[in-house]
MARDOBA-477622 format. One record per residue: residue in three letters; z, x, y of N, C-alpha, C in turn. Coordinates in nm, 3 decimals, decimal comma, m for minus. Layout:
REM residues N
SITE rest    n_up  n_east n_north   ca_up ca_east ca_north    c_up  c_east c_north
SITE  ALA       Z       X       Y       Z       X        Y       Z       X       Y
...
***
This chain:
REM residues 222
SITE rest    n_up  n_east n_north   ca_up ca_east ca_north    c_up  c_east c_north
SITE  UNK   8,353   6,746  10,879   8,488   6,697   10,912   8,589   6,806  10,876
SITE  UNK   8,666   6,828  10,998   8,774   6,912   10,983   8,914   6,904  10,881
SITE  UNK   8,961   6,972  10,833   9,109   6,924   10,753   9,195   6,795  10,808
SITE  UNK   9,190   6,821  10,929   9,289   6,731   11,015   9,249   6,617  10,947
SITE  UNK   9,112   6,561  11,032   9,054   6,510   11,031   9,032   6,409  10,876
SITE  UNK   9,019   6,481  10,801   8,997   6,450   10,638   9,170   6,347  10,604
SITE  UNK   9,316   6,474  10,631   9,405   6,384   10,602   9,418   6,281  10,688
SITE  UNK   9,386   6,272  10,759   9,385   6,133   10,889   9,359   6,025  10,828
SITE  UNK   9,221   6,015  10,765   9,128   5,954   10,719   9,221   5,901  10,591
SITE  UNK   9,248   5,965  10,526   9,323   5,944   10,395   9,439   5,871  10,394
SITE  UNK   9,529   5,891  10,541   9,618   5,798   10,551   9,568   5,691  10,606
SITE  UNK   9,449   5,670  10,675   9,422   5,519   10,716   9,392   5,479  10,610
SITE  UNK   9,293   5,484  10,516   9,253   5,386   10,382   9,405   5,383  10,293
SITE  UNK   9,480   5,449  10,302   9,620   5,404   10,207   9,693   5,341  10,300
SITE  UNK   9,671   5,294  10,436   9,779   5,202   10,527   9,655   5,099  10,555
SITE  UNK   9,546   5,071  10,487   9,479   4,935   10,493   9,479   4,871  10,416
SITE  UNK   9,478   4,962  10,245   9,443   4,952   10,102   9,580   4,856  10,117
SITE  UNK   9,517   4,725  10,075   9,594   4,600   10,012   9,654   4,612   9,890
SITE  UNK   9,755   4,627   9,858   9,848   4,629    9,712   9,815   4,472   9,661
SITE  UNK   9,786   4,472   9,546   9,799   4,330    9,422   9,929   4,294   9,403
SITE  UNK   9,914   4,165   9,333  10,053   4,143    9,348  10,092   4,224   9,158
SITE  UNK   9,992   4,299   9,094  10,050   4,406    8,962  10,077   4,516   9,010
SITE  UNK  10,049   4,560   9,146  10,078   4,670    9,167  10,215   4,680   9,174
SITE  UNK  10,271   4,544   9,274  10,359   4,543    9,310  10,474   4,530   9,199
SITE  UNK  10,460   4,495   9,152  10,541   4,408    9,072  10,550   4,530   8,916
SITE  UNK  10,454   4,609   8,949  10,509   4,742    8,808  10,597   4,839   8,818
SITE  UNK  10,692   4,889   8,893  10,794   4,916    8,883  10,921   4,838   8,853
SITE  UNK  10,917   4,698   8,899  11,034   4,580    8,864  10,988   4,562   8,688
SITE  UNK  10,850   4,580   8,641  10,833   4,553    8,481  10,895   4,670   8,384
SITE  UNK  10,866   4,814   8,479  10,883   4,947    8,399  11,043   4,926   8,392
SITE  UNK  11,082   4,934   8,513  11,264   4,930    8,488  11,316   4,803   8,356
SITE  UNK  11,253   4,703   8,371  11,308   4,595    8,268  11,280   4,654   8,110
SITE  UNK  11,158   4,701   8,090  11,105   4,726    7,978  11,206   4,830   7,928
SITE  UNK  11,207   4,969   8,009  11,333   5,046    7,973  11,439   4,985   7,979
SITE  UNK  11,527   4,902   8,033  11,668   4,876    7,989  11,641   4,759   7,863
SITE  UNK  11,547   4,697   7,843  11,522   4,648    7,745  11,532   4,676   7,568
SITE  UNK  11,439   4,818   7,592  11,429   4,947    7,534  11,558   5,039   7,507
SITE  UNK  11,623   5,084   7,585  11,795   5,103    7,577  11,842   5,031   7,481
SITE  UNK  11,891   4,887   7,489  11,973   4,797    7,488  11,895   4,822   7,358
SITE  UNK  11,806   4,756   7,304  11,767   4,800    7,161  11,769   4,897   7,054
SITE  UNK  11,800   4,986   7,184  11,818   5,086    7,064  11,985   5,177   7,085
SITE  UNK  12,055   5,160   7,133  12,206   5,093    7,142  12,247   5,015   7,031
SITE  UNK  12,130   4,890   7,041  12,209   4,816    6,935  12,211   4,817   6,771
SITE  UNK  12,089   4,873   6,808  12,001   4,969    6,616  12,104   5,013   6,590
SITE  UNK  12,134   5,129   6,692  12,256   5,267    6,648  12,416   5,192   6,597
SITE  UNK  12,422   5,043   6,704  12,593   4,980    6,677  12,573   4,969   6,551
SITE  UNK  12,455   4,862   6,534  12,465   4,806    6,424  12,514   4,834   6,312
SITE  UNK  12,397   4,950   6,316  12,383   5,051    6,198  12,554   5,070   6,169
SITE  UNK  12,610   5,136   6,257  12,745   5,232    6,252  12,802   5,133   6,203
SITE  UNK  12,831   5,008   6,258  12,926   4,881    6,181  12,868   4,890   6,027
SITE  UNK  12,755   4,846   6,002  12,738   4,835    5,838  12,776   4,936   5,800
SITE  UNK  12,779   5,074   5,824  12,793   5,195    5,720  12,954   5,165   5,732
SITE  UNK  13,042   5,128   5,823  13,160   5,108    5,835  13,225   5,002   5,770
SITE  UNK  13,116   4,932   5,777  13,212   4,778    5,694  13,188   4,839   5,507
SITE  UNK  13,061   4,905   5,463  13,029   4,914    5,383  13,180   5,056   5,276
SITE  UNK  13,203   5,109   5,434  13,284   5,246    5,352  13,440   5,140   5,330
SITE  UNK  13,462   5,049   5,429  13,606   4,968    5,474  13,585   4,937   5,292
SITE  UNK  13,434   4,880   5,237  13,481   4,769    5,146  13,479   4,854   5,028
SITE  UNK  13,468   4,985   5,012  13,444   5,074    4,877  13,590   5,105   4,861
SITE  UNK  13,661   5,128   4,970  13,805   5,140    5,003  13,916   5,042   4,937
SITE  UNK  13,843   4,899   4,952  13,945   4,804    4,914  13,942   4,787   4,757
SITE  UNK  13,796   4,818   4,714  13,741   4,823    4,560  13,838   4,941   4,509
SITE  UNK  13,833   5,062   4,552  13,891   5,192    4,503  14,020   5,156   4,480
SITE  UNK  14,133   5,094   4,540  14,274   5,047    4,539  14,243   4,941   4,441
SITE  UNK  14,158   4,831   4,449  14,195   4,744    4,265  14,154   4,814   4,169
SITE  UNK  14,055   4,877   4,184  14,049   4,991    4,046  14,173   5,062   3,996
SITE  UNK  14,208   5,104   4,100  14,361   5,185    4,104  14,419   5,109   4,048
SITE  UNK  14,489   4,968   4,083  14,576   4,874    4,051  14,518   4,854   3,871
SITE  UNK  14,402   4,858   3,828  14,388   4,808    3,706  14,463   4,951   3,617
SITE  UNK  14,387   5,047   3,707  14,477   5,172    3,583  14,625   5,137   3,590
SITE  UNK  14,704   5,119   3,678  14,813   5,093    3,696  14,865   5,012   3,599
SITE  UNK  14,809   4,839   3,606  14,864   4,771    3,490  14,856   4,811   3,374
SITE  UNK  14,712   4,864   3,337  14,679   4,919    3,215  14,771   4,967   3,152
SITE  UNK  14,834   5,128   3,206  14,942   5,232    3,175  15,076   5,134   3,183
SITE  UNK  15,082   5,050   3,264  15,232   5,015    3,272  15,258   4,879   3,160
SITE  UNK  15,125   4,852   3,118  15,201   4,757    2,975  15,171   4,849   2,906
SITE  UNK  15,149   4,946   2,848  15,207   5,048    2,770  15,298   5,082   2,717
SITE  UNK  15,375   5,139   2,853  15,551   5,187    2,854  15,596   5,029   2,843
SITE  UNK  15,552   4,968   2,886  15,654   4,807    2,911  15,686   4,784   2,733
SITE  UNK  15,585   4,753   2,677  15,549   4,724    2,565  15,650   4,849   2,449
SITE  UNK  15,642   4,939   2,503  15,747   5,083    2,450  15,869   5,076   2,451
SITE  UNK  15,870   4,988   2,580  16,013   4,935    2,598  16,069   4,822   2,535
SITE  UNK  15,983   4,734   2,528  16,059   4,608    2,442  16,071   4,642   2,338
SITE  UNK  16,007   4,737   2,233  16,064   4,753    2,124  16,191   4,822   2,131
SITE  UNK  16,237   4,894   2,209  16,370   4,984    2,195  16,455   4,845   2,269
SITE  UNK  16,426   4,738   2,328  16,523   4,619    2,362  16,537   4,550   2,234
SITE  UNK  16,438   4,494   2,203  16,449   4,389    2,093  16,507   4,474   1,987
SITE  UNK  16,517   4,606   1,885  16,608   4,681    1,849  16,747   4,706   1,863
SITE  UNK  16,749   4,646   1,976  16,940   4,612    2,059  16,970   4,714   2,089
SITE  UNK  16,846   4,842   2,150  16,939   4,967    2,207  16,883   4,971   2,380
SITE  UNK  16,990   5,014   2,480  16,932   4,989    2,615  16,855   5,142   2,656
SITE  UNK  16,750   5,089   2,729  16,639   5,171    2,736  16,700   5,250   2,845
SITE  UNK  16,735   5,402   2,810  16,726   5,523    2,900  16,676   5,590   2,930
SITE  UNK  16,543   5,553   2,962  16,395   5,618    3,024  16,279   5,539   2,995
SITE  UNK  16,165   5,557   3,098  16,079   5,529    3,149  15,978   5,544   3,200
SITE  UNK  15,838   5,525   3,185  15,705   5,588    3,244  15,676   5,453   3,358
SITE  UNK  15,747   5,392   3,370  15,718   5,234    3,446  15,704   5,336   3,617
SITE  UNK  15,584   5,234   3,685  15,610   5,275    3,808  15,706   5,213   3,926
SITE  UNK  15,715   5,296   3,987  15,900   5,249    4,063  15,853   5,105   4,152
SITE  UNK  15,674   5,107   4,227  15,689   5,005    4,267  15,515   5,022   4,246
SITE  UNK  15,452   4,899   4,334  15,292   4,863    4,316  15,244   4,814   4,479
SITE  UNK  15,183   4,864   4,511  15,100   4,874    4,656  14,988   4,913   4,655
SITE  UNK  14,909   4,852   4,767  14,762   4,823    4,800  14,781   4,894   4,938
SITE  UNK  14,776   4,999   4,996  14,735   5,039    5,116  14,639   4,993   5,164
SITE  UNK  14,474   5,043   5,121  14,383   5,017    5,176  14,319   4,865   5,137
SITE  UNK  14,348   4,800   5,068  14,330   4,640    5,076  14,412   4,561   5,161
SITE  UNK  14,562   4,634   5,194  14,680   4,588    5,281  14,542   4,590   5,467
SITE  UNK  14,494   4,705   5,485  14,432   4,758    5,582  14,342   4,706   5,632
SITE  UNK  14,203   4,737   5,513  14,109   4,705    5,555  14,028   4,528   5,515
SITE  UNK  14,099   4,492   5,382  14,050   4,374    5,375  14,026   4,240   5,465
SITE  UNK  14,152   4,245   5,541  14,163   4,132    5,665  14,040   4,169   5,743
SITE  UNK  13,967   4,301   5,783  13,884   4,302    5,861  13,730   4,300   5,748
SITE  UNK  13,727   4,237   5,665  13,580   4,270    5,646  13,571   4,127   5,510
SITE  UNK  13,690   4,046   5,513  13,667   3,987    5,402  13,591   3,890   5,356
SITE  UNK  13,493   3,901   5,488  13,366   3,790    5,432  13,270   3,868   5,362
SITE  UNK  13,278   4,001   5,361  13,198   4,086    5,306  13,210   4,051   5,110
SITE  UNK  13,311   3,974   5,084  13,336   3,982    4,981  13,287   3,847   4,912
SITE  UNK  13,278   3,748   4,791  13,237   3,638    4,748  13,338   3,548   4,769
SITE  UNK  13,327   3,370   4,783  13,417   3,323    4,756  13,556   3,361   4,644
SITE  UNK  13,472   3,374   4,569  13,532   3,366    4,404  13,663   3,530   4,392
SITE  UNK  13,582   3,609   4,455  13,634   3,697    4,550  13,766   3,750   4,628
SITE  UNK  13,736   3,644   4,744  13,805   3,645    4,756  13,982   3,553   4,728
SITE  UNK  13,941   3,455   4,632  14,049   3,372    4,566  14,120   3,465   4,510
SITE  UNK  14,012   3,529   4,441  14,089   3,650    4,312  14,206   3,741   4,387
SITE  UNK  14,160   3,777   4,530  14,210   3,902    4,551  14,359   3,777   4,604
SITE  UNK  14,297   3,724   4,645  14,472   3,641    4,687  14,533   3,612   4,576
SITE  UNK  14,519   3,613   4,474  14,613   3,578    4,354  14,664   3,709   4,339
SITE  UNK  14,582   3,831   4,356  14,650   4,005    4,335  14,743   4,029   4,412
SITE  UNK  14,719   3,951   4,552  14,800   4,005    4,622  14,967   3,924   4,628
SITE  UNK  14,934   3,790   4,528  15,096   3,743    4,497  15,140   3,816   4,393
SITE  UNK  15,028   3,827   4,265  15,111   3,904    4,181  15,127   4,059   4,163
SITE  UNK  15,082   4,116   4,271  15,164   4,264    4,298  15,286   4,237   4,374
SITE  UNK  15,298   4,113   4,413  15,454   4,138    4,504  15,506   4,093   4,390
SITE  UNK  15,500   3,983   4,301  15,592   3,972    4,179  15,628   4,100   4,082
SITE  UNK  15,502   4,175   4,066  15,528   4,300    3,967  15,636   4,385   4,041
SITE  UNK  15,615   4,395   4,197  15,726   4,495    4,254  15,833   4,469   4,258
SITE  UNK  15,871   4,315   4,276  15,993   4,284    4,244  16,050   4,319   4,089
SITE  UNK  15,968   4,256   3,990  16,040   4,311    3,880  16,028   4,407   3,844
SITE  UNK  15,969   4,536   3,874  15,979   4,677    3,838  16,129   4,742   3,932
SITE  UNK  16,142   4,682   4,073  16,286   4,717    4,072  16,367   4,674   4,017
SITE  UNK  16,373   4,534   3,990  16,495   4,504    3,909  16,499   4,561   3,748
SITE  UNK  16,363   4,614   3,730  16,413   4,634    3,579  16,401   4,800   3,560
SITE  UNK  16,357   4,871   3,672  16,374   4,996    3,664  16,561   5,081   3,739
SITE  UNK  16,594   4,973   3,733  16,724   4,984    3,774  16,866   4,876   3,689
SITE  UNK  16,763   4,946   3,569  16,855   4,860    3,444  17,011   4,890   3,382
SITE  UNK  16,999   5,030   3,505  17,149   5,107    3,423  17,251   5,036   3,471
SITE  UNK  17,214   4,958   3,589  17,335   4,833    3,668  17,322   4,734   3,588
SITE  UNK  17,248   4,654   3,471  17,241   4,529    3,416  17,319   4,566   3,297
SITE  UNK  17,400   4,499   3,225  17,461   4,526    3,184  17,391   4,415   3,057
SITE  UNK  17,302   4,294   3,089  17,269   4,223    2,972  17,129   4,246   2,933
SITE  UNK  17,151   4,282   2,800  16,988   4,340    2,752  16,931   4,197   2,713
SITE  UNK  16,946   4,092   2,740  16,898   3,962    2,713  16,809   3,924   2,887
SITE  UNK  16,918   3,969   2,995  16,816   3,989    3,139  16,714   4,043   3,125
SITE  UNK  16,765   4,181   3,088  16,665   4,312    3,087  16,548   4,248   3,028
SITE  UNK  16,577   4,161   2,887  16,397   4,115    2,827  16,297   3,996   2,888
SITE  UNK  16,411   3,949   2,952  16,356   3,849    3,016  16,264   3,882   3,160
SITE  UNK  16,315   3,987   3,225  16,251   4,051    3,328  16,106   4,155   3,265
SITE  UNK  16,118   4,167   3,150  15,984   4,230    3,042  15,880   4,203   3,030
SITE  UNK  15,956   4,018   3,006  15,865   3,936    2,986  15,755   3,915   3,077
SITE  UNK  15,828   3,912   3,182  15,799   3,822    3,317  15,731   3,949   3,368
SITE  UNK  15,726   4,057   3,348  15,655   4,167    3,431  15,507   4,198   3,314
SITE  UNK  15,537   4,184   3,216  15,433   4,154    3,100  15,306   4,086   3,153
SITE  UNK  15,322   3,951   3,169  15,269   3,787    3,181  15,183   3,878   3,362
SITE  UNK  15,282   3,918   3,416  15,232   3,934    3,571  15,117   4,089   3,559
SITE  UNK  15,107   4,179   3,514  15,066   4,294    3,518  14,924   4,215   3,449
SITE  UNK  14,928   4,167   3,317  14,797   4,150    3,225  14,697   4,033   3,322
SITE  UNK  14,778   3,935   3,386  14,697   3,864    3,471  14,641   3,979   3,550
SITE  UNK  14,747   4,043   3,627  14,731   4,124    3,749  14,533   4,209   3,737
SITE  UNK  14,543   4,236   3,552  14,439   4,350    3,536  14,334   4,274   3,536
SITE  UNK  14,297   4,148   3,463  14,217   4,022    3,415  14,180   4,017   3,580
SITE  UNK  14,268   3,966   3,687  14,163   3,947    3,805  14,077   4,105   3,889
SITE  UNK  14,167   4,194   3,827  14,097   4,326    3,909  13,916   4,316   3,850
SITE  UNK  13,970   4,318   3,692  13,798   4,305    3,632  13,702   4,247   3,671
SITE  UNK  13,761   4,074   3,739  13,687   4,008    3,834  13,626   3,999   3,895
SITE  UNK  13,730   4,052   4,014  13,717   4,098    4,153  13,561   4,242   4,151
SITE  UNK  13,592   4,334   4,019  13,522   4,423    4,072  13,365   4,396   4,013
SITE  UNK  13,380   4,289   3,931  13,238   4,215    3,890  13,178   4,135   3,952
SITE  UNK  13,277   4,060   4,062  13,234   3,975    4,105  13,151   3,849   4,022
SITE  UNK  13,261   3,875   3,920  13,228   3,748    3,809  13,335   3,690   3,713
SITE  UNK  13,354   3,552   3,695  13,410   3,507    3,596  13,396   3,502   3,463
SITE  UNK  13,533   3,601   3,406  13,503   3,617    3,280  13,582   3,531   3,138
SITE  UNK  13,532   3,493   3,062  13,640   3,459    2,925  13,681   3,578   2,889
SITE  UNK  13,844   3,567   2,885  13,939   3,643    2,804  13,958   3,648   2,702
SITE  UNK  14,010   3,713   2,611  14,056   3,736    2,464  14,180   3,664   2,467
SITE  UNK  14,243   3,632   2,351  14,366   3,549    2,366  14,461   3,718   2,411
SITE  UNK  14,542   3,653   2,456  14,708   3,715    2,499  14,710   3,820   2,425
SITE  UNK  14,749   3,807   2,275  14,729   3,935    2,190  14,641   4,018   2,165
SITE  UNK  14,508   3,960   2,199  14,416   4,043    2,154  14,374   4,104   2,286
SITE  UNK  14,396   4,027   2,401  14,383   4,154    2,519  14,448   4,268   2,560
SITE  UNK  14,571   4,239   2,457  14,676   4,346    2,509  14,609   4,479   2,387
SITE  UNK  14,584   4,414   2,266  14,506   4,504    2,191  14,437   4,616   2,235
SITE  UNK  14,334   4,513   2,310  14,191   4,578    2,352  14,201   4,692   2,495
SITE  UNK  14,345   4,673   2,509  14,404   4,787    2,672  14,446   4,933   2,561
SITE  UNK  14,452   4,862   2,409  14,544   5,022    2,351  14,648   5,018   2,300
SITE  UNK  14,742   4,890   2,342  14,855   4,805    2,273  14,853   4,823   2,083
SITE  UNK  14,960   4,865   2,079  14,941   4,857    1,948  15,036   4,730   1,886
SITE  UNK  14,963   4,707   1,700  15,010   4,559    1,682  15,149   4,523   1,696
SITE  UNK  15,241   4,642   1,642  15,379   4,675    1,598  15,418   4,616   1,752
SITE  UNK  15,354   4,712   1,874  15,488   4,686    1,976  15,428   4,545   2,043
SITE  UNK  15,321   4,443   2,031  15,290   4,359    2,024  15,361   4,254   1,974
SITE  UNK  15,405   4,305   1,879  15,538   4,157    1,734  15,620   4,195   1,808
SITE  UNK  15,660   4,294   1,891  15,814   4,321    1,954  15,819   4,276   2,076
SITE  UNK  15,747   4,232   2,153  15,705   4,144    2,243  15,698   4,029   2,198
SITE  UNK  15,666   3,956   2,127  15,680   3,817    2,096  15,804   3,752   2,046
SITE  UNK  15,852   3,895   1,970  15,957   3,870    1,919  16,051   3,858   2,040
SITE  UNK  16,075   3,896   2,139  16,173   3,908    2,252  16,124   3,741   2,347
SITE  UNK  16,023   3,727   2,336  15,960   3,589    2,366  16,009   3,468   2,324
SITE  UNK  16,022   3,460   2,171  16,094   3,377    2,077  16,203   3,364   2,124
SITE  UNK  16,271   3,541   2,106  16,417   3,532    2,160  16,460   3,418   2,240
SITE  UNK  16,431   3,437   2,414  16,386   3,364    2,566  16,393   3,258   2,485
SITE  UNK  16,277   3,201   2,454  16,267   3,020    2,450  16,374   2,961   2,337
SITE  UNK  16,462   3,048   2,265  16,525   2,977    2,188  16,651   3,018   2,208
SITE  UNK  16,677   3,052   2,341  16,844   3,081    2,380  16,913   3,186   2,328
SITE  UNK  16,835   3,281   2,286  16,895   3,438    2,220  16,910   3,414   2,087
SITE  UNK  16,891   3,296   2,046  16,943   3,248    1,898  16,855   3,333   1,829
SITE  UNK  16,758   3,383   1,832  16,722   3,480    1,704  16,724   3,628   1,766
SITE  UNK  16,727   3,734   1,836  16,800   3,846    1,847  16,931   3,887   1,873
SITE  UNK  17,007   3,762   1,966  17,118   3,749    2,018  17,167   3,880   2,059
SITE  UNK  17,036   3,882   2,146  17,073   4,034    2,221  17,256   4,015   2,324
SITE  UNK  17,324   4,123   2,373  17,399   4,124    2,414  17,380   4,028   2,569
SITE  UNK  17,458   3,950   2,576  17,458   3,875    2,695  17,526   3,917   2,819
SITE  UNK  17,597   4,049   2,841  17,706   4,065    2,928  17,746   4,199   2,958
***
């Protein structure tokens, strides 16, 4: 048999040869299996990228209450520095207080990831986030004391930024334990930040003051 002859032959048995219905039907399986295959591994790669993303969003929001705890920490310090030169009856002309208190990246990223966080969690961080707007309020009003003219305001705004900062630190510890803790009493936590006892009595003492109508420092009213 000649060449011709031979491919002749070859195309009649492939235009008689009956296809199955697997023959048929394995290119409609190969295409599914690959976009199948795609789509899986598309979604490995999303996935993936979201967790490493939600995971960096939530180290972000941790890094800013850490921040916030050094913050209170240092600022009942000076606060505490300060009530003694109030309760002394002289008005305080300087300051290590910070001018104000903000959360950028908890402002940012928390709304998007905050199931990532515990119930308990997230309660805490909503109580931080009322009492950093209280601390900012009273760090302007009391870092802008050269307009107050009554050092009996001035202690009362001390007070009140005192009470708000030491909570403020108590839930950061929380938050970054993700656990509920027993506190030390009032005095002895302020102790245990570095507080010393002296400017501690000068704080209470300005406290006393408050609840008993100035009647025992009778700081200047005016």
């Amino acid at each position: 048999m000649d060449i011709d002859g031979f491919a002749q032959c070859l195309t009649y048995i492939q235009a008689t040869t009956v296809k199955t219905s697997t023959d048929k039907f394995l290119p409609l399986v190969g295409t599914i299996i690959g976009a199948g295959l795609a789509f899986s591994l598309n979604y490995f790669s999303t996935t993936r990228k979201e967790a490493k993303t939600k995971v960096a969003k939530k180290e972000c929001c941790e890094e800013d209450i850490h921040e916030l705890m050094h913050i209170c920490k240092h600022a009942l310090e000076n606060l505490l520095e300060m009530c003694e030169t109030i309760a002394t009856k002289t008005r305080p002309t300087g300051h290590n207080l910070p001018s104000t208190v903000s959360l950028p990246l908890l402002d940012k990223y928390y709304p998007e990831i905050a199931h990532a966080f515990s119930v308990d969690q997230r309660y805490w961080i909503k109580l931080v986030f009322r009492h950093v707007t209280d601390i900012s309020k009273y760090l302007e009003l009391l870092t802008e004391h050269e307009a107050e003219t009554s050092l009996l305001r001035i202690s009362v705004l001390a007070i009140n930024l005192e009470a708000c900062l030491l909570e403020a630190h108590k839930l950061c510890y929380c938050i970054l334990n993700n656990k509920q803790f027993e506190f030390s009493e009032h005095d002895e936590a302020l102790a245990e930040l570095g507080v010393t006892h002296e400017r501690i009595e000068w704080l209470n003492m300005l406290k006393s003051n408050a609840e008993k109508a100035n009647s025992v420092l009778r700081l200047p009213n005016a």
